[in-house]
C-alpha positions in Angstrom: 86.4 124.1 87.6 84.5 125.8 90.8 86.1 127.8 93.2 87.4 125.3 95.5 89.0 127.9 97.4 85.8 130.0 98.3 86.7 129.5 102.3 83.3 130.8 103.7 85.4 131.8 106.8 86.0 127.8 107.4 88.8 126.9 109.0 90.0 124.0 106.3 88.3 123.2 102.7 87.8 119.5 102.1 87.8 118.0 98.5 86.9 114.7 98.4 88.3 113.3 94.4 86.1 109.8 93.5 88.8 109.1 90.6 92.4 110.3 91.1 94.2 109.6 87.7 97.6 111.0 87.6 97.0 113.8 89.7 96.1 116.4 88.0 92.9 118.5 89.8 94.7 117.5 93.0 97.5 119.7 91.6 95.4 121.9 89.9 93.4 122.8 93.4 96.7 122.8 96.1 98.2 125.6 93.6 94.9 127.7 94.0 95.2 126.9 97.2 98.9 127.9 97.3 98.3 131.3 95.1 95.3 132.5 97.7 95.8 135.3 99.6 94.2 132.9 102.9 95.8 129.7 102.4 96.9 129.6 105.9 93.6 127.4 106.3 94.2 124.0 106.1 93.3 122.6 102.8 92.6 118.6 103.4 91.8 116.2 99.8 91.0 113.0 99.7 91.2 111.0 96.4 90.2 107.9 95.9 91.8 104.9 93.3 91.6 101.4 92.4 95.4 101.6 92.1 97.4 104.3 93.0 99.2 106.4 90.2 103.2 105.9 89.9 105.6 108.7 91.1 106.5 108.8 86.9 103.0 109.9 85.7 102.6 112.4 89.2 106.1 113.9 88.4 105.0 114.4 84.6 101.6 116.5 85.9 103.5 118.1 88.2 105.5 120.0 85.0 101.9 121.9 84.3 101.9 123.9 87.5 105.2 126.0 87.6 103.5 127.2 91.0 104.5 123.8 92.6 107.6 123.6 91.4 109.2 124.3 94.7 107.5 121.7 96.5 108.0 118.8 94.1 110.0 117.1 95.8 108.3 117.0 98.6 105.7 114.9 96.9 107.6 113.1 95.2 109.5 111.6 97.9 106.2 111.0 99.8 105.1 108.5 96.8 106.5 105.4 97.5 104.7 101.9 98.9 100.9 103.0 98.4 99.5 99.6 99.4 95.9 99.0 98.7 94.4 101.2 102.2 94.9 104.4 103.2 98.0 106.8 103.2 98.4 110.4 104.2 100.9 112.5 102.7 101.7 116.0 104.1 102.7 119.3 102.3 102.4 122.8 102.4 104.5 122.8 106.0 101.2 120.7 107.6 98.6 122.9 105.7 98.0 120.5 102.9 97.5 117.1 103.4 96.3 114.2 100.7 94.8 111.3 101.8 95.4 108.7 99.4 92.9 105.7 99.8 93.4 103.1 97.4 90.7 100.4 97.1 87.1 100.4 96.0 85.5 103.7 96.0 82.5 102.3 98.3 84.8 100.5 100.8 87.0 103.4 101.0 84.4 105.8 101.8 82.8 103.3 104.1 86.3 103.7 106.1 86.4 107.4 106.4 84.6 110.3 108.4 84.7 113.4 107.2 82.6 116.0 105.4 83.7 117.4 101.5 82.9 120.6 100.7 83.8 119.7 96.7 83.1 116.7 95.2 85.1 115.8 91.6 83.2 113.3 90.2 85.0 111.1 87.8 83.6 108.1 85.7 85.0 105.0 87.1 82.7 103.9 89.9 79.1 105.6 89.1 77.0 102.7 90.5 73.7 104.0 92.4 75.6 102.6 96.1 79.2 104.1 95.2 77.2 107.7 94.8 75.3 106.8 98.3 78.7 107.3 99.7 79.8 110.3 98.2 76.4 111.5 99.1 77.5 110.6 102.7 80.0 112.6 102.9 78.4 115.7 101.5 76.7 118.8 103.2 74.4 120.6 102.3 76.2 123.0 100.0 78.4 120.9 98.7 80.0 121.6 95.5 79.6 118.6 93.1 81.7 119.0 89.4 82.2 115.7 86.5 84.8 115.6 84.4 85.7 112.9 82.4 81.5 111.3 81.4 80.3 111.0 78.1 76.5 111.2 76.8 75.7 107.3 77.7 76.6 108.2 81.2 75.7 111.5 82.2 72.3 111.0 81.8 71.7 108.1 83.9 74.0 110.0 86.1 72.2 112.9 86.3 69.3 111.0 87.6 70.8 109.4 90.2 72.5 111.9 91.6 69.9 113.9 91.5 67.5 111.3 93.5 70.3 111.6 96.0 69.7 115.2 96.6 72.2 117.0 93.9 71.0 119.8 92.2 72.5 119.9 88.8 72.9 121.9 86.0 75.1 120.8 82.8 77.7 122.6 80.9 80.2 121.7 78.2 79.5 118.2 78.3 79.8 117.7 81.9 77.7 118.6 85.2 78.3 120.7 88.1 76.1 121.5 90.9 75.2 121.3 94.3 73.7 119.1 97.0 70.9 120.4 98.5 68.0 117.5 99.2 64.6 118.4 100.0 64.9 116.1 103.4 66.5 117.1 106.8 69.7 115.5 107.2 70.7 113.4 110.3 73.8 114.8 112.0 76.0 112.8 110.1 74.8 113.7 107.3 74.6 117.4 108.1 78.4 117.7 108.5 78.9 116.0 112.0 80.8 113.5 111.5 79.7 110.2 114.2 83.7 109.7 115.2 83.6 113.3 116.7 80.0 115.0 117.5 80.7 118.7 116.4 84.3 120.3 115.0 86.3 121.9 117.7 87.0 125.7 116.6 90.6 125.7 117.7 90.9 128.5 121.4 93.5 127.1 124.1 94.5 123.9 124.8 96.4 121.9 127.7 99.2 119.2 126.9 100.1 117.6 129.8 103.3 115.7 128.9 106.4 117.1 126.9 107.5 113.3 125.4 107.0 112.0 121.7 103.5 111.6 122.1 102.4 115.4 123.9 105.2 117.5 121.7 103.4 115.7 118.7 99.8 116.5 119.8 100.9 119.9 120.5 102.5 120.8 117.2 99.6 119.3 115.2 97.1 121.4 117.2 99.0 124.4 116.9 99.4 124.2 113.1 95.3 123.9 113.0 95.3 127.6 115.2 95.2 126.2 119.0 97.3 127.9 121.6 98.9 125.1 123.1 100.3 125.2 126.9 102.7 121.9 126.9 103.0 121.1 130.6 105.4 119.2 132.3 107.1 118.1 135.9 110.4 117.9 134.6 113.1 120.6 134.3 113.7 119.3 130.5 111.7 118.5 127.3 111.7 114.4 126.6 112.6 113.3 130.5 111.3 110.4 130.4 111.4 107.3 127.8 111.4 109.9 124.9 114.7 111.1 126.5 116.6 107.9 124.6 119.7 109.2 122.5 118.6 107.6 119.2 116.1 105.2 118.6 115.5 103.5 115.5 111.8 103.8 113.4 111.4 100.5 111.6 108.0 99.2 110.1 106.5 95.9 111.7 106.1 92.8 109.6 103.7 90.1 109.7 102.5 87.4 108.0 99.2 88.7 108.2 99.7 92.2 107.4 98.3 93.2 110.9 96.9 96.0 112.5 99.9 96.6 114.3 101.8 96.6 110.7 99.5 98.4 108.9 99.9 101.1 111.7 103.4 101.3 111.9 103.9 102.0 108.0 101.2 104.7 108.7 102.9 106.4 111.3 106.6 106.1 109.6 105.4 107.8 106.5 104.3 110.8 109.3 107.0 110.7 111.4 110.2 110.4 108.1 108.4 113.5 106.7 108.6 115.6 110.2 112.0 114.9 110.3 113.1 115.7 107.2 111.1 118.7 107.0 112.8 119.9 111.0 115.6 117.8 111.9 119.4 117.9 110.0 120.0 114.8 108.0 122.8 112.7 109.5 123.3 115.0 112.8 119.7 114.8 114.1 118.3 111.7 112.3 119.4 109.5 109.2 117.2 108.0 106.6 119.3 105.3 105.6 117.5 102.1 106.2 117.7 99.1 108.4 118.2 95.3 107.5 116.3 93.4 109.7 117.7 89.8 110.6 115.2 86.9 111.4 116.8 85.0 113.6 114.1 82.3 113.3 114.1 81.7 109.9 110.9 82.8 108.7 110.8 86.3 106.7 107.4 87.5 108.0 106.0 88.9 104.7 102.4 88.0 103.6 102.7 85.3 100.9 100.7 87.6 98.8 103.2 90.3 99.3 102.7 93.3 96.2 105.6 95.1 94.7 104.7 98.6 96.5 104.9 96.3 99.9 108.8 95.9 98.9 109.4 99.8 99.0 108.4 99.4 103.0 109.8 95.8 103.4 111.7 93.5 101.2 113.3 90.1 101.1 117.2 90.8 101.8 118.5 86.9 102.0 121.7 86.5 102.4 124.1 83.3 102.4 126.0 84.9 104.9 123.6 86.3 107.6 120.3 83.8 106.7 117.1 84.9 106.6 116.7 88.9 106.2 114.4 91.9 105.4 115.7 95.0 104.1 113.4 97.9 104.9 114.7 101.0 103.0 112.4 103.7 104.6 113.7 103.1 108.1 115.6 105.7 109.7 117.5 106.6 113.3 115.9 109.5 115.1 117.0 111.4 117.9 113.7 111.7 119.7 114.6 114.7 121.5 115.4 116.7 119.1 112.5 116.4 117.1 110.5 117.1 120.4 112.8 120.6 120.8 111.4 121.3 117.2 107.5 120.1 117.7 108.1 122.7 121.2 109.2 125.5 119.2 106.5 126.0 116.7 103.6 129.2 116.7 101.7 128.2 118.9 103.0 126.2 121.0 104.3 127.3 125.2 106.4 124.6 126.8 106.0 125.1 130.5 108.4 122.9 132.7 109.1 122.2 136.3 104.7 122.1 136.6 103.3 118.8 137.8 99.6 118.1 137.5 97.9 116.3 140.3 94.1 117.1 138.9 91.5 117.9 136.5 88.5 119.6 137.6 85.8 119.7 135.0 83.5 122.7 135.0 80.8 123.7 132.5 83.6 125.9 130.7 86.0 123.3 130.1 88.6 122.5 132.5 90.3 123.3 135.8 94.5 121.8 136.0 95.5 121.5 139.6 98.8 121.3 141.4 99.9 119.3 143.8 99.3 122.0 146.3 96.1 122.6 145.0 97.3 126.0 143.3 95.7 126.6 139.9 97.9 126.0 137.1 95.8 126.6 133.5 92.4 126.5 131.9 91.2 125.5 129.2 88.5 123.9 127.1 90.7 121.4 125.9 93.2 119.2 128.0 95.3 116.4 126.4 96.7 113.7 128.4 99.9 112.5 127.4 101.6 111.6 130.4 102.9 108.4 129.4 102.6 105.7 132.6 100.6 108.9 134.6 98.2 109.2 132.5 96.1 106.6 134.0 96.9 107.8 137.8 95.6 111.0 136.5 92.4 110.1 135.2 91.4 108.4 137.6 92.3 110.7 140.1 90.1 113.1 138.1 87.2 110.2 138.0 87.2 110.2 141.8 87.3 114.1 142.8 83.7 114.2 143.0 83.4 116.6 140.0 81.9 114.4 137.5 78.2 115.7 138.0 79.6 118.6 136.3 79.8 119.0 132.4 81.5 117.7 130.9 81.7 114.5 132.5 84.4 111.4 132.7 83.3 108.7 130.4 82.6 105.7 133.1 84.7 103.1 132.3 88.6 103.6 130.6 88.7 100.3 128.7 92.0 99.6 126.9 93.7 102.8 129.5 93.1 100.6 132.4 95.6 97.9 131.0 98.1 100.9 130.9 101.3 99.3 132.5 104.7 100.4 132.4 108.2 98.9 131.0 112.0 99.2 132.4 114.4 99.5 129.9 118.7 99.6 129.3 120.1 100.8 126.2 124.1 99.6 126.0 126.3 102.4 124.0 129.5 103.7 123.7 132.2 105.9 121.9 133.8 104.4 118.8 137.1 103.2 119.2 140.1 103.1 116.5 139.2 100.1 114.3 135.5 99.6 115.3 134.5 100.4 111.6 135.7 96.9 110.1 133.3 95.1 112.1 130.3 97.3 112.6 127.6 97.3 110.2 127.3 100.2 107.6 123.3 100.5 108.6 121.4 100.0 111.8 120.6 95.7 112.7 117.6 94.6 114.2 115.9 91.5 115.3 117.4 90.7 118.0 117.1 94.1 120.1 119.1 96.6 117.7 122.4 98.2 117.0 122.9 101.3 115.2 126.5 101.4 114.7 127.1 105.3 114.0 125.6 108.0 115.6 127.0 112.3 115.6 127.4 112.8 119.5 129.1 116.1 121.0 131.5 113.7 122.2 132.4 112.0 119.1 130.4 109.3 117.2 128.6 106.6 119.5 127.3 103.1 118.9 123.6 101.6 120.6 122.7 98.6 121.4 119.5 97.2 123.0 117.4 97.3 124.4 116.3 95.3 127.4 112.5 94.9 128.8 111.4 94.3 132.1 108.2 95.2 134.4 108.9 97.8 137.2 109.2 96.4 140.7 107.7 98.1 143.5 107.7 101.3 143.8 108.8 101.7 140.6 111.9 99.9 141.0 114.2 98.7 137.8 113.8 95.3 138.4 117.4 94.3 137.3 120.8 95.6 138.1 123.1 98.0 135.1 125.2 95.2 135.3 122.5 92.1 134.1 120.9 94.6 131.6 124.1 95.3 129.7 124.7 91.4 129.5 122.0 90.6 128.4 122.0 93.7 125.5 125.4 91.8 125.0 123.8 88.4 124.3 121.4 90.1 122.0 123.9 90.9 119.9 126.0 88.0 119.7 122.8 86.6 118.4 122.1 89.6 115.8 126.2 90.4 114.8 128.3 87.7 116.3 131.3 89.7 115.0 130.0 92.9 116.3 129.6 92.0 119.7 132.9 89.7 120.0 134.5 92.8 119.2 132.4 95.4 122.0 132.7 92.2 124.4 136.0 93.3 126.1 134.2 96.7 126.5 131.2 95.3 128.3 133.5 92.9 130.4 135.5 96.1 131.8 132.3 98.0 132.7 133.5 100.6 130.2 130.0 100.6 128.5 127.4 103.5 129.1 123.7 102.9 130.2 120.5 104.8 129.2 117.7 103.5 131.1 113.9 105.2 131.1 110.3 103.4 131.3 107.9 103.2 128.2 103.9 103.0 129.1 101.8 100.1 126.9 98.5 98.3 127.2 98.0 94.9 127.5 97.6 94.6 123.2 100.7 96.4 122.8 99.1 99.3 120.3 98.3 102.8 121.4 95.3 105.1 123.4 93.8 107.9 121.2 90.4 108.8 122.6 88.2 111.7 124.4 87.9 110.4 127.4 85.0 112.7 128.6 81.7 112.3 127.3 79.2 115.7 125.9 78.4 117.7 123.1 82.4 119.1 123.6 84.3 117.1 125.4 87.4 118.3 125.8 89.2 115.5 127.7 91.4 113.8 125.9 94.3 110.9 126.3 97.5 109.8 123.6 99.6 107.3 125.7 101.4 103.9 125.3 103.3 104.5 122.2 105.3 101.7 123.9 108.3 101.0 122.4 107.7 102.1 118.4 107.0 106.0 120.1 109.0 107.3 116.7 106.7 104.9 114.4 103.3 106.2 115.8 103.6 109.4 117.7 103.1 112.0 114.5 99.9 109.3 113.4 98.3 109.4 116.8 98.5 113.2 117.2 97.2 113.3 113.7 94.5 111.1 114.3 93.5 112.9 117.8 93.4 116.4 115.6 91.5 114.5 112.9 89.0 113.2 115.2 88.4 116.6 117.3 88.1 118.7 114.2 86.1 115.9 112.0 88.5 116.1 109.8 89.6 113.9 107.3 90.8 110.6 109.1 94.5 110.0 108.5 93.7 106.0 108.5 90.9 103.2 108.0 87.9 104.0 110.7 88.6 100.1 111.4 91.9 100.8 112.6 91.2 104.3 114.3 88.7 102.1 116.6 91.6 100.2 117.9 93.2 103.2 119.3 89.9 104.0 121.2 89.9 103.9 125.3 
């Protein structure tokens, strides 16, 4: 076994793992990395499978590394519905993360961008265009170790590999070595990844935004060494949409298995394991599913639907309600607390009451304006994660004349020029004595929501909603309290008939609370993750229109943004990254 841990003052190590069995030098390498004296560097492995292992043969290798013990169950619990694609699972408190990509070693590798510093070589796709791949992802230097070939195929191998630029050497049966090729190596080759031009090395960085989707970029920068300023115009974290009491996190279904699915069980994954790891179970978020009622009849699965699918999403049909999916791994969040936790890491200053009103590039990085025109911060790094002002403030930055300075504004915004913005009304209220024989025992959706029981300072609460409308002029709620509760009310006659006969009195004598805020989307509904400035360091960046699954994709897009400036490991298929782009 190398020394997988030999850092060469690099902020992360990278293993890439061709044939992930049961586990085992996964393990093997996070408890070197766990016993080093440095492993506050991030430590990123990605192991490929036809099939991914089950959580009984992970939990019986996980007995061989006493070291680990402690964090077993935070594996463990992390090992469910590992459809064919990719899935990242976080551990280590955001220092180790394993991305799982299960599929064809060539297709997999095809869908990433990154460069491994190891290679673990195992023997179940040696084909002459799998090891193009590997050798892809290698620079020169990179560590290259067997395990597992026997004589018919380790000289064949050796060969190959070695045609490929490996220098090899061969002990005990098996080979280890380097790659080193006699040729000059194009950039992505060379450890420059195309999806982000060179590595950041993490100095100071502007958030501008203190929602889901800037608290989210800020912790994920911080735990990777930035010093993050988190800048924002109101008095309070989570002002704006992100300010909504509790909001459920529920995978999307289709037919299909679209993007926009494939996505949301990505970012769920992200966003269950923040919360557990920083929020208190049943005060600050619960875990405890939500059955999802189609109201139309149709269950939304693909036909072709595998058993891991059914840990995410599963047929729930009912005589009694119809037509149903059970997803077990949904949860209710409080979206402002877990914002108050992403604000309070190392590393992270949340700086309120500060509106931005420009961004002046310069050849250092970047100049953030008030509205008086009274310098606010620096930095090499800005993030824009203003929700619905995000665009105003690009653009404003387009048109300040600056752009013949480096770096420069990319010159068009694409997908951030649909950027639009949504009025909504959540419906809520206290419980009252006898509530509990009609409400649900888990959250309902399908027809707007209802999560029957959530801890308030006040006593336990009910929500129901929400409603969705374009913003009049001037920003404007189009619609009065009054028409948004009714029609949160004829929701729910539609999703629990006995529910909302029983609330109905309530909403007829105006004793029913509101929560309204405004969510930012695009025109195809998914999010923006994208440098929006163009150069050898950009340095401009934008994470907006989370829309209204913020909880499902925040944690994803911040990881994807930190993934991308770093050239890091990416946290899902490059085919679904480019979606996200501007």
């Amino acid at each position: 076994m190398p020394a997988f841990l030999a850092w060469q003052n690099r902020p992360a190590w990278c293993v890439l793992d061709t044939a992930f069995d049961d586990g085992h030098h996964f393990l093997s390498t996070w408890q070197k990395w766990l016993c080093d004296s440095q492993h506050s560097r991030m430590l990123h492995y990605v192991a490929v499978c036809g099939q991914a292992p089950n959580r009984a043969s992970v939990q019986r290798a996980l007995q061989a590394f006493p070291a680990l013990q402690p964090h077993a169950d935070t594996l463990t619990r992390q090992w469910f519905g590992l459809l064919p694609g990719f899935h990242r699972i976080v551990l280590g408190d955001g220092q180790v993360l394993l991305t799982l990509c299960v599929g064809d070693l060539k297709a997999m590798l095809r869908e990433q961008r990154f460069t491994a510093d190891t290679v673990l070589l195992g023997p179940s796709d040696t084909t002459h265009w799998a090891l193009k791949a590997v050798a892809r992802c290698c620079r020169r230097g990179t560590v290259l170790v067997t395990h597992g070939l026997n004589d018919t195929t380790r000289e064949p191998l050796h060969d190959v590999l070695a045609a490929l630029g490996f220098e090899l050497q061969v002990q005990a049966g098996q080979m280890h070595g380097h790659f080193n090729p006699r040729w000059d190596l194009s950039n992505s080759r060379g450890g420059r990844p195309d999806l982000s031009a060179v590595a950041a090395t993490p100095t100071s960085c502007v958030v501008i935004g203190a929602g889901l989707a800037g608290a989210s970029v800020a912790a994920a920068l911080a735990r990777r060494g930035w010093r993050v300023q988190v800048l924002d115009a109101a008095p309070t974290p989570a002002a704006g949409a992100s300010g909504l009491p509790a909001g459920l996190a529920v995978p999307h279904t289709s037919p299909d298995n679209s993007p926009r699915s494939r996505l949301s069980r990505a970012g769920l994954r992200l966003t269950l394991e923040q919360a557990r790891f920083m929020l208190v179970s049943g005060h600050d978020y619960e875990a405890c599913g939500t059955l999802e009622r189609r109201l139309d009849g149709k269950l939304g699965l693909p036909a072709d639907w595998p058993q891991a699918g059914n840990d995410w999403s599963a047929d729930a049909t009912d005589p009694a309600t119809g037509a149903a999916l059970w997803h077990p791994h949904a949860a209710w969040i409080k979206p402002a607390q877990l914002i108050a936790a992403w604000l309070k890491q190392p590393g992270v200053n949340w700086v309120p009451n500060t509106k931005v009103n420009r961004l002046t590039p310069t050849p250092e990085g970047w100049v953030i304006s008030g509205a008086a025109g009274q310098l606010l911060a620096t930095a090499p790094l800005v993030v824009v994660a203003a929700a619905g002002q995000s665009l105003v403030l690009l653009k404003s930055t387009r048109d300040d004349g600056s752009a013949s300075l480096s770096p420069t504004l990319k010159p068009g915004f694409g997908r951030v020029d649909s950027l639009h913005e949504l009025a909504g009304q959540v419906s809520w209220g206290l419980h009252q004595p006898g509530d509990a024989a009609v409400f649900p025992d888990v959250p309902v959706n399908g027809s707007g929501s209802f999560i029957p029981a959530v801890p308030t300072p006040v006593g336990p609460a009910w929500f129901a909603g929400a409603t969705y409308e374009a913003l009049g002029a001037a920003g404007r709620h189009p619609l009065s309290q009054t028409t948004q509760h009714s029609d949160n009310l004829n929701k729910l006659e539609a999703l629990l008939p006995s529910t909302a006969a029983r609330l109905k009195p309530r909403y007829q004598h105006h004793s029913v609370q509101a929560w309204s805020g405004v969510r930012c989307a695009t025109s195809d509904r998914l999010p923006v993750v994208d440098a929006m400035a163009v150069g050898e360091s950009p340095g401009l960046w934008v994470s907006a229109a989370l829309g209204s699954r913020g909880l499902s994709l925040c944690v994803l897009c911040a990881e994807l943004l930190a993934a991308r400036l770093h050239a890091e490991p990416l946290p899902v298929e490059k085919r679904l990254a480019r979606l996200l782009s501007a």
